[in-house]
PDB file of N, CA, C and O in Angstrom:
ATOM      1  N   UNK A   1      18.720 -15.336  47.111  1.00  0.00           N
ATOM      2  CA  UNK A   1      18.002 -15.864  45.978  1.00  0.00           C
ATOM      3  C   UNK A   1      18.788 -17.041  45.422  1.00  0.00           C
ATOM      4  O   UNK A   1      19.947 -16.959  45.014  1.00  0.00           O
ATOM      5  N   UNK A   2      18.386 -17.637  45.435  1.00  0.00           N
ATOM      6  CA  UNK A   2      18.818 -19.581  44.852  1.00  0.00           C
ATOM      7  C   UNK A   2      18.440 -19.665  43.458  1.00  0.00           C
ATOM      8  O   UNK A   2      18.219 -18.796  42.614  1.00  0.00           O
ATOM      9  N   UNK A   3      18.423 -20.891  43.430  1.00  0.00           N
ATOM     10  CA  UNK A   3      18.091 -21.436  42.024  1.00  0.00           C
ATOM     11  C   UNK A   3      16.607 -21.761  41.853  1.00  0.00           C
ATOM     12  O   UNK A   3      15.906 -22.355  42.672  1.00  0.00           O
ATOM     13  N   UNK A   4      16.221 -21.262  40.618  1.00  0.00           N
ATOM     14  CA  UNK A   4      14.756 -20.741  40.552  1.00  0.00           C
ATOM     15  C   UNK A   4      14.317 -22.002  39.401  1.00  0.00           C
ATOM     16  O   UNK A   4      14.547 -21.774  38.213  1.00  0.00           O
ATOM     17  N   UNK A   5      13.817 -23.047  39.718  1.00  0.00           N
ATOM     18  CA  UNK A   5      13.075 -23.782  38.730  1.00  0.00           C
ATOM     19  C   UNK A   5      11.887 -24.404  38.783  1.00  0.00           C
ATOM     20  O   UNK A   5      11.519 -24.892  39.851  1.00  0.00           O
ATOM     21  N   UNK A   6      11.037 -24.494  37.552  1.00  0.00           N
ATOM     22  CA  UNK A   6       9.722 -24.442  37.980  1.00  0.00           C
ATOM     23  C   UNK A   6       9.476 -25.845  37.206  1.00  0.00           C
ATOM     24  O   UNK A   6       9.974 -25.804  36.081  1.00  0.00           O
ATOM     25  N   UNK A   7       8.728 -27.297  37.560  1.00  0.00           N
ATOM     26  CA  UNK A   7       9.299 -27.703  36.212  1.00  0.00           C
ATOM     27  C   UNK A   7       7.472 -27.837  36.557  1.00  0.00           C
ATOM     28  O   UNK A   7       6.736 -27.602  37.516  1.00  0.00           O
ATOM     29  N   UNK A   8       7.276 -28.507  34.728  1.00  0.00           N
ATOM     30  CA  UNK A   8       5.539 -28.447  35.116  1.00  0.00           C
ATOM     31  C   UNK A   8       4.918 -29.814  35.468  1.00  0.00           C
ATOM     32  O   UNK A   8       5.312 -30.977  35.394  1.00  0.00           O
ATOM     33  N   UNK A   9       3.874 -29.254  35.849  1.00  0.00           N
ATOM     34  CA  UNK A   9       3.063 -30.594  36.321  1.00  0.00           C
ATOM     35  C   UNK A   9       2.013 -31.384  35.513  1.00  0.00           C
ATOM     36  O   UNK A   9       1.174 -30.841  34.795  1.00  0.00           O
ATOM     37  N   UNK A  10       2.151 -32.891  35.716  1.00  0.00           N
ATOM     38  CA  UNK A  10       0.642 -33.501  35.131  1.00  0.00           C
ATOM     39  C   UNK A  10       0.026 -32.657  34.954  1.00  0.00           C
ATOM     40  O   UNK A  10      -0.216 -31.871  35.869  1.00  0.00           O
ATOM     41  N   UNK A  11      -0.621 -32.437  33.320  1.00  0.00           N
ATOM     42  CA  UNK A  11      -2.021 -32.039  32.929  1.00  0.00           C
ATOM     43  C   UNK A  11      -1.713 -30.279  32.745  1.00  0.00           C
ATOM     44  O   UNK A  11      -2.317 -29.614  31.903  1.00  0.00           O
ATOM     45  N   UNK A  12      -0.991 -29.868  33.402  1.00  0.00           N
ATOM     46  CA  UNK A  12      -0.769 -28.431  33.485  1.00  0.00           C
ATOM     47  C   UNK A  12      -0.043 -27.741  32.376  1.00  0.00           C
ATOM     48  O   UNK A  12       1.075 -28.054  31.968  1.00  0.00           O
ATOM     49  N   UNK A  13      -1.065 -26.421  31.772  1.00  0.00           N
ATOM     50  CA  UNK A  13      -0.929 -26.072  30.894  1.00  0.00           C
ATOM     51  C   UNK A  13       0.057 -25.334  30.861  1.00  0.00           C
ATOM     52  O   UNK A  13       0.735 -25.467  31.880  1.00  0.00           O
ATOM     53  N   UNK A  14       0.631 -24.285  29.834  1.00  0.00           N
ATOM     54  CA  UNK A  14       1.516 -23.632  29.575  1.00  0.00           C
ATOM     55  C   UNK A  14       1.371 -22.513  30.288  1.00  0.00           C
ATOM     56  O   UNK A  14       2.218 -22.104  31.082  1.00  0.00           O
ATOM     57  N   UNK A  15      -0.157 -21.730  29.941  1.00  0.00           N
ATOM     58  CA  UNK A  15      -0.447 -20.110  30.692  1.00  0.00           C
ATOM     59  C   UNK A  15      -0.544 -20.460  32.019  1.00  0.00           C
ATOM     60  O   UNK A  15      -0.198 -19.529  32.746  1.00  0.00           O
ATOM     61  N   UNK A  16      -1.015 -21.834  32.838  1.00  0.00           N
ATOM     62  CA  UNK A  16      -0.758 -22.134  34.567  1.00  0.00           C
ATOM     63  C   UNK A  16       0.681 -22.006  35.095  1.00  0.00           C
ATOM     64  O   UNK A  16       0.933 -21.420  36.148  1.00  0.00           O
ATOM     65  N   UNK A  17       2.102 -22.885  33.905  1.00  0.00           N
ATOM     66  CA  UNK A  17       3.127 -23.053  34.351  1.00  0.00           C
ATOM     67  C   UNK A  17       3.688 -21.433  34.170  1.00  0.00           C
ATOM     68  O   UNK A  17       4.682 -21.097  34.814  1.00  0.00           O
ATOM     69  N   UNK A  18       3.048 -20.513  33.323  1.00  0.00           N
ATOM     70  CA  UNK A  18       4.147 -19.151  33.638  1.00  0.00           C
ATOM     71  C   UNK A  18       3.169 -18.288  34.501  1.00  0.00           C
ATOM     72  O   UNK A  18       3.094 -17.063  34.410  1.00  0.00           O
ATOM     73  N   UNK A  19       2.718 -18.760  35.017  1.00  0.00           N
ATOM     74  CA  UNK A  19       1.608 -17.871  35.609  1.00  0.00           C
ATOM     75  C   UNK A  19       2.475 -18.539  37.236  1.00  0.00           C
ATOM     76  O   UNK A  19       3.212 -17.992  38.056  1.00  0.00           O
ATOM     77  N   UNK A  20       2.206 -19.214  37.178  1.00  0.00           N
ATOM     78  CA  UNK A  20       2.991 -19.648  38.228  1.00  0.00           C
ATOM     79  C   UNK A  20       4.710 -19.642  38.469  1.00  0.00           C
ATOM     80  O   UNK A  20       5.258 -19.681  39.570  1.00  0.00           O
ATOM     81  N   UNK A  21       5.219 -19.597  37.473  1.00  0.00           N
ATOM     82  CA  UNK A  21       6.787 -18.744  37.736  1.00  0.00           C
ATOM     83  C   UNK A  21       6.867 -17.425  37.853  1.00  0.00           C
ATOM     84  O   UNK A  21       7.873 -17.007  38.425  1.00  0.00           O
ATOM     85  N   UNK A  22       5.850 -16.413  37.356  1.00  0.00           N
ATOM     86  CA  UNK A  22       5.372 -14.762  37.560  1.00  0.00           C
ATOM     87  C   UNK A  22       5.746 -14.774  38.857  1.00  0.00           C
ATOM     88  O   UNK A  22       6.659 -14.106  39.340  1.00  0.00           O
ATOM     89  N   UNK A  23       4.845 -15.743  39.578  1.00  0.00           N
ATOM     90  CA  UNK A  23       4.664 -15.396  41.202  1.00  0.00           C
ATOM     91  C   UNK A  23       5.894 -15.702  41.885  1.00  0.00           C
ATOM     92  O   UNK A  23       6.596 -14.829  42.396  1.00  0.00           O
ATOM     93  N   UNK A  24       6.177 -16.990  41.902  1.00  0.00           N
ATOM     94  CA  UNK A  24       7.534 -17.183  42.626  1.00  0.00           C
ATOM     95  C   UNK A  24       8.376 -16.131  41.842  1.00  0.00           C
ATOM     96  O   UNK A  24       8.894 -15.425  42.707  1.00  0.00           O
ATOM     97  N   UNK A  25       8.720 -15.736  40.721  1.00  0.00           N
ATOM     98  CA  UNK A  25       9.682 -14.511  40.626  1.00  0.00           C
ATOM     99  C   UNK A  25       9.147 -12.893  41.625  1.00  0.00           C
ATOM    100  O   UNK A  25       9.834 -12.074  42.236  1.00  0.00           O
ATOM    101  N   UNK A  26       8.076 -12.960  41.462  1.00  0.00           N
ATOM    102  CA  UNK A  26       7.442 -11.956  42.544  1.00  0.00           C
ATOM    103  C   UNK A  26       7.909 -12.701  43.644  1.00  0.00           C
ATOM    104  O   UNK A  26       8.997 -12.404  44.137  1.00  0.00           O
ATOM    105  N   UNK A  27       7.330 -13.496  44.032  1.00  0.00           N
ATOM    106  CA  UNK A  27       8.032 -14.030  46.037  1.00  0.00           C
ATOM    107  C   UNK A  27       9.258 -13.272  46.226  1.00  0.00           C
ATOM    108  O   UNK A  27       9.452 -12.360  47.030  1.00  0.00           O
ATOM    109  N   UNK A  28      10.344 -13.952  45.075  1.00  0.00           N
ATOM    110  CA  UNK A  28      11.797 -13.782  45.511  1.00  0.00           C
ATOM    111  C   UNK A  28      12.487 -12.530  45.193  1.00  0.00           C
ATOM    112  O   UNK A  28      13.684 -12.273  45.063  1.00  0.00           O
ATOM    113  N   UNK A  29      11.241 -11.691  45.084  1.00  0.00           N
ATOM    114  CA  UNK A  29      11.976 -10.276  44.743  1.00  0.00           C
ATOM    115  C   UNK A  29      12.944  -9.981  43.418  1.00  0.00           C
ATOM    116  O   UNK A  29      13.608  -8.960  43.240  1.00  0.00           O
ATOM    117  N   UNK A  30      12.847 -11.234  42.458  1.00  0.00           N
ATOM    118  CA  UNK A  30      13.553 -11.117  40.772  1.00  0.00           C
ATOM    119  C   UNK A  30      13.250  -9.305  40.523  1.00  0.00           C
ATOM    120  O   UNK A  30      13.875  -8.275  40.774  1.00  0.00           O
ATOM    121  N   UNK A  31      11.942  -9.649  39.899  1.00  0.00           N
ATOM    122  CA  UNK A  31      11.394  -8.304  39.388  1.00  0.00           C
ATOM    123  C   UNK A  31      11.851  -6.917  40.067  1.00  0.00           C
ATOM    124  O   UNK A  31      12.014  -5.847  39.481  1.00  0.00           O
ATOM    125  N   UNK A  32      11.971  -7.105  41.037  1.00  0.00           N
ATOM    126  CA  UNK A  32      12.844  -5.245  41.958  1.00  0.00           C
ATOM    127  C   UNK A  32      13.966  -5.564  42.150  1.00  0.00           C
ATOM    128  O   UNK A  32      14.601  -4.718  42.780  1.00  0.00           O
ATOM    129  N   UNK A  33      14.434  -6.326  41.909  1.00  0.00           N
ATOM    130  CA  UNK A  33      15.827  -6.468  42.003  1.00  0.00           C
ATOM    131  C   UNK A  33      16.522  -5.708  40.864  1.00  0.00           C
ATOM    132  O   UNK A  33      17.289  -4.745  40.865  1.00  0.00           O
ATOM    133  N   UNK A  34      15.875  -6.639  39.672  1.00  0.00           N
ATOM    134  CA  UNK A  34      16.485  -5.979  38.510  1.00  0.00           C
ATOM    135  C   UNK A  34      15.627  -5.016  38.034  1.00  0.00           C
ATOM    136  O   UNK A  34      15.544  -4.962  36.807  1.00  0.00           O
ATOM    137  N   UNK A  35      14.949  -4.220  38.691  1.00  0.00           N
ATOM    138  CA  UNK A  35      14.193  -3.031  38.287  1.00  0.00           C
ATOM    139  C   UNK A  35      15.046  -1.531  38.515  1.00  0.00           C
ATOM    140  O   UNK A  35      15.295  -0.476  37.932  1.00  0.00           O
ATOM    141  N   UNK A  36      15.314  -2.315  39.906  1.00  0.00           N
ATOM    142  CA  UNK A  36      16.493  -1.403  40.544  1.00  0.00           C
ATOM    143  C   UNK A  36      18.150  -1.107  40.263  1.00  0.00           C
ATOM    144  O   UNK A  36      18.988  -0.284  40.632  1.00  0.00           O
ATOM    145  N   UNK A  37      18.079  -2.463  39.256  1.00  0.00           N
ATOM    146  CA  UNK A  37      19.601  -2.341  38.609  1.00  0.00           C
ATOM    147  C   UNK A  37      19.724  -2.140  37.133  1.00  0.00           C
ATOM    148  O   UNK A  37      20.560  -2.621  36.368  1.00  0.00           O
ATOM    149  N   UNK A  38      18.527  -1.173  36.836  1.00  0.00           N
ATOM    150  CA  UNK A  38      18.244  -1.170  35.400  1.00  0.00           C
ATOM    151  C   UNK A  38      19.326   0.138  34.976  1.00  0.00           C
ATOM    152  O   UNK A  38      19.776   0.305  33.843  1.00  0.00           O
ATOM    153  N   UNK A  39      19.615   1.001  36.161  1.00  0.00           N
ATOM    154  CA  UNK A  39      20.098   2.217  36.203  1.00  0.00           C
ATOM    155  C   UNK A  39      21.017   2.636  37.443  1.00  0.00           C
ATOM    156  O   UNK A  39      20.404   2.926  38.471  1.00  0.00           O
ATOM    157  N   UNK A  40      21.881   2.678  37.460  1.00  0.00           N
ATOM    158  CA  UNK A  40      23.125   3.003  38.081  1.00  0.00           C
ATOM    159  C   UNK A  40      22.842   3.805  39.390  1.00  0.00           C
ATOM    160  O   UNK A  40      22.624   5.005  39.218  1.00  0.00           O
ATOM    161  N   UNK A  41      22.810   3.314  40.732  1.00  0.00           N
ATOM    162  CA  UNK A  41      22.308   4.083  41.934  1.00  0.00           C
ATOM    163  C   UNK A  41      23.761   4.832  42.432  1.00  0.00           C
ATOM    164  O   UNK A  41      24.729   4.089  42.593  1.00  0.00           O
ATOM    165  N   UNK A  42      23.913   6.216  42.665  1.00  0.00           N
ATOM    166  CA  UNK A  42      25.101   6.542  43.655  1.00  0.00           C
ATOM    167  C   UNK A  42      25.342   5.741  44.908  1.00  0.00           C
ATOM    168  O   UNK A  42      24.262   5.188  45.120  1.00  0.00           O
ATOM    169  N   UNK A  43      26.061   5.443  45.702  1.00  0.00           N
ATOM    170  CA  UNK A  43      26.393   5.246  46.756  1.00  0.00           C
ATOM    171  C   UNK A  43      25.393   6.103  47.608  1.00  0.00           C
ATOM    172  O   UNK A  43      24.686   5.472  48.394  1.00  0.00           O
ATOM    173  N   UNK A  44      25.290   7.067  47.565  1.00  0.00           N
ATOM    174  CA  UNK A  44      24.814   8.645  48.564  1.00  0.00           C
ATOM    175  C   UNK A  44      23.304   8.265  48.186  1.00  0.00           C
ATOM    176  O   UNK A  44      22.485   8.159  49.099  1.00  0.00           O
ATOM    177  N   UNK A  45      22.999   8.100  47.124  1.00  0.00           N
ATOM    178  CA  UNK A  45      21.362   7.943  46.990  1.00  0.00           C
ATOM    179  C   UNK A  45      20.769   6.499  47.709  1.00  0.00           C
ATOM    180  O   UNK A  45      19.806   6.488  48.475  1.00  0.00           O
ATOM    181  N   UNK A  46      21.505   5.355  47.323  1.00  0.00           N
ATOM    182  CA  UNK A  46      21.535   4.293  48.036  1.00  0.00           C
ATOM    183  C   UNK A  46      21.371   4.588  49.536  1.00  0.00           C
ATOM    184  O   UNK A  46      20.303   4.273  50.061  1.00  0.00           O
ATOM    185  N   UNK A  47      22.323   5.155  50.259  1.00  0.00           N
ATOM    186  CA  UNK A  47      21.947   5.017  51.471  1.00  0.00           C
ATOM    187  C   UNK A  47      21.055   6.310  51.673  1.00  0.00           C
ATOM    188  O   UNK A  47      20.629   5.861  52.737  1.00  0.00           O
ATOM    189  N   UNK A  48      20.585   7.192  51.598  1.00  0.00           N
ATOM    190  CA  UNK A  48      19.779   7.998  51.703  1.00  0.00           C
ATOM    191  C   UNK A  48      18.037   7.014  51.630  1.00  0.00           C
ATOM    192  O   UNK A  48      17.132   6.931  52.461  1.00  0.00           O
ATOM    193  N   UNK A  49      18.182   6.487  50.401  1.00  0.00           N
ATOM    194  CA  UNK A  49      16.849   5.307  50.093  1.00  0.00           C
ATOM    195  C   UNK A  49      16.742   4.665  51.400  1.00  0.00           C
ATOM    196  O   UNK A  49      15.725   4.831  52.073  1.00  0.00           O
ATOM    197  N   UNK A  50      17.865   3.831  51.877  1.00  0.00           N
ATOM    198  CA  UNK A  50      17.827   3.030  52.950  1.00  0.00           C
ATOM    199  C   UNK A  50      17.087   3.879  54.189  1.00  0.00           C
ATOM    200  O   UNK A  50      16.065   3.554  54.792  1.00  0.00           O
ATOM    201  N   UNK A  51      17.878   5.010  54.373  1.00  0.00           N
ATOM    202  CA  UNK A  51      17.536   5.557  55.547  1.00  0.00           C
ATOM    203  C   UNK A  51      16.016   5.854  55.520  1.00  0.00           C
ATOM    204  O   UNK A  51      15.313   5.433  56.438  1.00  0.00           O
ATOM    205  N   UNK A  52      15.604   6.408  54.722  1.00  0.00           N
ATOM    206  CA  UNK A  52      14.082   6.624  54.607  1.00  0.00           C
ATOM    207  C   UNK A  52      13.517   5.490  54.817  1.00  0.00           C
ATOM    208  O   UNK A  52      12.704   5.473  55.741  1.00  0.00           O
ATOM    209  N   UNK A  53      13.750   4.223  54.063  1.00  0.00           N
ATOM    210  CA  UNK A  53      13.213   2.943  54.398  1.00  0.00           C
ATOM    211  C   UNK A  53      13.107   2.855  56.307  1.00  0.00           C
ATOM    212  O   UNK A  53      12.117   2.851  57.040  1.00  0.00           O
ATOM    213  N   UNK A  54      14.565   2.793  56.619  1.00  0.00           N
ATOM    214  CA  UNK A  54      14.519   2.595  57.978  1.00  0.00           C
ATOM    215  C   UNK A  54      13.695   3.489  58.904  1.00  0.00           C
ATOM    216  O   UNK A  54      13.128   2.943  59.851  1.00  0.00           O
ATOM    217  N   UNK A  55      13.557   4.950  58.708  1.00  0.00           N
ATOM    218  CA  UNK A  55      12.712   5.818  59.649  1.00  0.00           C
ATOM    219  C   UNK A  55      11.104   5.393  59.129  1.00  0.00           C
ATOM    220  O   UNK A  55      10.173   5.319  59.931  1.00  0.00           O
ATOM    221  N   UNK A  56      11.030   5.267  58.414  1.00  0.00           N
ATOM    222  CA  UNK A  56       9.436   4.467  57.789  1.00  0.00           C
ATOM    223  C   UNK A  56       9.248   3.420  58.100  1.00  0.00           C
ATOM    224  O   UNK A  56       8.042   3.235  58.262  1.00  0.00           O
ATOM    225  N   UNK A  57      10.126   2.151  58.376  1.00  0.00           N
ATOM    226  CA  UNK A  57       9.367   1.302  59.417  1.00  0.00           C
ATOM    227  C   UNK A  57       9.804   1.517  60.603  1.00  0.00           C
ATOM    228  O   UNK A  57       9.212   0.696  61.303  1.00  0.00           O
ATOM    229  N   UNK A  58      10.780   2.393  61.526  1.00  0.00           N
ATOM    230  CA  UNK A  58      10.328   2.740  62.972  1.00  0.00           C
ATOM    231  C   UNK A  58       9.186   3.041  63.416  1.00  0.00           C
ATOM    232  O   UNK A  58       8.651   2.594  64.430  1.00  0.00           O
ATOM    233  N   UNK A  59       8.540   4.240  62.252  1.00  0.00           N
ATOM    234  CA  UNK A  59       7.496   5.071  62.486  1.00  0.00           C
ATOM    235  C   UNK A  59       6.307   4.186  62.681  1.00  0.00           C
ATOM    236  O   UNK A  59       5.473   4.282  63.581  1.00  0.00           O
ATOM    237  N   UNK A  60       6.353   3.180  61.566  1.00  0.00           N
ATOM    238  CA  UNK A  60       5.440   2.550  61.449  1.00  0.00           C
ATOM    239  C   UNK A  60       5.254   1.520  63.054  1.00  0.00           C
ATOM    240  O   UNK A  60       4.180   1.381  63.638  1.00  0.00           O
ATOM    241  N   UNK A  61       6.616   0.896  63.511  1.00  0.00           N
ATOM    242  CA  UNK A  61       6.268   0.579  64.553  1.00  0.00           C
ATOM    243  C   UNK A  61       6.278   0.929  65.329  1.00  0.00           C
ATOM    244  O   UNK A  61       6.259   0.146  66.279  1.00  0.00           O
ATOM    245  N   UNK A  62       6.312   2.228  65.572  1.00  0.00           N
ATOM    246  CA  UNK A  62       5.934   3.034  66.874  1.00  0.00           C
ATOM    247  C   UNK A  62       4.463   3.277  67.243  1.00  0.00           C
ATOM    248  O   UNK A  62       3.747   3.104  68.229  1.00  0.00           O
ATOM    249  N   UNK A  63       4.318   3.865  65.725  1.00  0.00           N
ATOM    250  CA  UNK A  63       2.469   3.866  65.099  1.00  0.00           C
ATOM    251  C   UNK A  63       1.661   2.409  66.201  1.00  0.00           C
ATOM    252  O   UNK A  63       0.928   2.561  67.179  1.00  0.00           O
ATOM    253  N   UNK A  64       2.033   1.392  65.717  1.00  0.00           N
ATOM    254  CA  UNK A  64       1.647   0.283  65.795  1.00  0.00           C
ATOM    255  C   UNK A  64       1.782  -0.121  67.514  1.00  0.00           C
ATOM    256  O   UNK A  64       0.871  -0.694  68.112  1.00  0.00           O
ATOM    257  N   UNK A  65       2.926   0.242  68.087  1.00  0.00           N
ATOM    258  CA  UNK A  65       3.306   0.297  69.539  1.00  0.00           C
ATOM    259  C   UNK A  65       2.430   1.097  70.524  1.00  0.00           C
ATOM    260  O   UNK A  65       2.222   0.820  71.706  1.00  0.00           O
ATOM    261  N   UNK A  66       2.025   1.988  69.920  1.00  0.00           N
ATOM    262  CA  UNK A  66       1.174   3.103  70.310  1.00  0.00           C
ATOM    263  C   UNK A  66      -0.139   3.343  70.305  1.00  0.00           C
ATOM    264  O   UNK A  66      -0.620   4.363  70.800  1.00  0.00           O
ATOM    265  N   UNK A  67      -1.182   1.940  69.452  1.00  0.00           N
ATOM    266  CA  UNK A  67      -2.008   2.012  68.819  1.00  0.00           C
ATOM    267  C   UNK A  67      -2.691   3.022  68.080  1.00  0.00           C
ATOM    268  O   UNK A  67      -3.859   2.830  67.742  1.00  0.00           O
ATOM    269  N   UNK A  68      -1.833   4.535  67.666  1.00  0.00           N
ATOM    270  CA  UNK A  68      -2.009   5.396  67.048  1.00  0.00           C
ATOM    271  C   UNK A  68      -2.304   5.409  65.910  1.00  0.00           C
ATOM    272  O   UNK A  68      -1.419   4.989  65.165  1.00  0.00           O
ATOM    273  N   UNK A  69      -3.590   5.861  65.253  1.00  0.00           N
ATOM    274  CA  UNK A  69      -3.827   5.577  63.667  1.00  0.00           C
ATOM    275  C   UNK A  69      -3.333   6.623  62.880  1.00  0.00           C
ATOM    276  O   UNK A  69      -4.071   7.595  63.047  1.00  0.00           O
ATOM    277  N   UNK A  70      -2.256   6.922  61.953  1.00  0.00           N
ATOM    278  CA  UNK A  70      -1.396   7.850  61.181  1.00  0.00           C
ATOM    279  C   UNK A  70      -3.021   8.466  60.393  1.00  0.00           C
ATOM    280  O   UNK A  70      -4.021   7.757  60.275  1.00  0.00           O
ATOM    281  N   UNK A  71      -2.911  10.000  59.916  1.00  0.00           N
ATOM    282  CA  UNK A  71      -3.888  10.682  59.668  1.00  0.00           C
ATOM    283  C   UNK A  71      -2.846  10.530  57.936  1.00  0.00           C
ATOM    284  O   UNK A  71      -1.618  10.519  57.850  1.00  0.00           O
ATOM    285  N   UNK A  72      -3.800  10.439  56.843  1.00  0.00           N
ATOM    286  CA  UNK A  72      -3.334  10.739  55.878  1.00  0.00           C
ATOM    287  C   UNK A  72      -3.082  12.336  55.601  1.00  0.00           C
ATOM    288  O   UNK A  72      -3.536  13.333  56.162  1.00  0.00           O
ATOM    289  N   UNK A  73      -1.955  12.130  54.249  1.00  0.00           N
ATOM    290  CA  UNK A  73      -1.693  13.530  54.358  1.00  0.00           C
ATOM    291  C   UNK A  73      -2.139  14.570  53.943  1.00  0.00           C
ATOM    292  O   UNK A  73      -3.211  14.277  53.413  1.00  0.00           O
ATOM    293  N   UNK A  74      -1.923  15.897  53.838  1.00  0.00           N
ATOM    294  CA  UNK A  74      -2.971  16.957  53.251  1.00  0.00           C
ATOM    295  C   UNK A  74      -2.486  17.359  52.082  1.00  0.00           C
ATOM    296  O   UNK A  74      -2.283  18.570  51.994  1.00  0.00           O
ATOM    297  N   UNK A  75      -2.270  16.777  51.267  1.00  0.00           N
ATOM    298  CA  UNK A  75      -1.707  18.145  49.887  1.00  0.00           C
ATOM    299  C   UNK A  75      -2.670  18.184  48.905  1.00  0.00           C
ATOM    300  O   UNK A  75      -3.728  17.617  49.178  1.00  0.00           O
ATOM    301  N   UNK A  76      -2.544  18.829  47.594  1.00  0.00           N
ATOM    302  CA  UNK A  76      -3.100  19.029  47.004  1.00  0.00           C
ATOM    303  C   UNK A  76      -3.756  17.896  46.184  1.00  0.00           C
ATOM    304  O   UNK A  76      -3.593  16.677  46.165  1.00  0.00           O
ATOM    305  N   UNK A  77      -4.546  18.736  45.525  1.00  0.00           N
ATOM    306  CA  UNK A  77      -5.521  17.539  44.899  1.00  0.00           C
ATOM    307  C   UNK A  77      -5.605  18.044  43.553  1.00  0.00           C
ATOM    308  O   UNK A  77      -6.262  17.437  42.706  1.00  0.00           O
TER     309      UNK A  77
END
């Protein structure tokens, strides 16, 4: 993440110019970044998160390798 500046354009209003820094802060991942550093992660939970991340997109590209369509899941309602 770099340096984030938005400056405004001819004619362009105020609610266009933050409407349009919303997003590029969405692009660059601002918003989960510091969503995620709002509260102190263990080490052990950190990589536990990761790992799930990582077996969830294998799966997914295996899914995808396989042309297999994943069945949603069954629990309660």
């Amino acid at each position: 993440m770099g340096d984030l500046r938005i400056t405004a354009r001819k004619g362009e209003s105020i609610d266009q110019l933050i409407r349009r820094f919303r997003k590029r802060c969405e692009r660059e991942g601002l918003v989960r970044e510091y969503k995620r550093h709002q509260y102190y992660e263990k080490p052990s939970e950190k990589q536990r998160r990761e790992e799930r991340k990582s077996k969830s997109r294998q799966r997914k590209l295996e899914l995808e390798r396989t042309g297999k369509i994943p069945m949603p899941p069954m629990g309660r309602r």
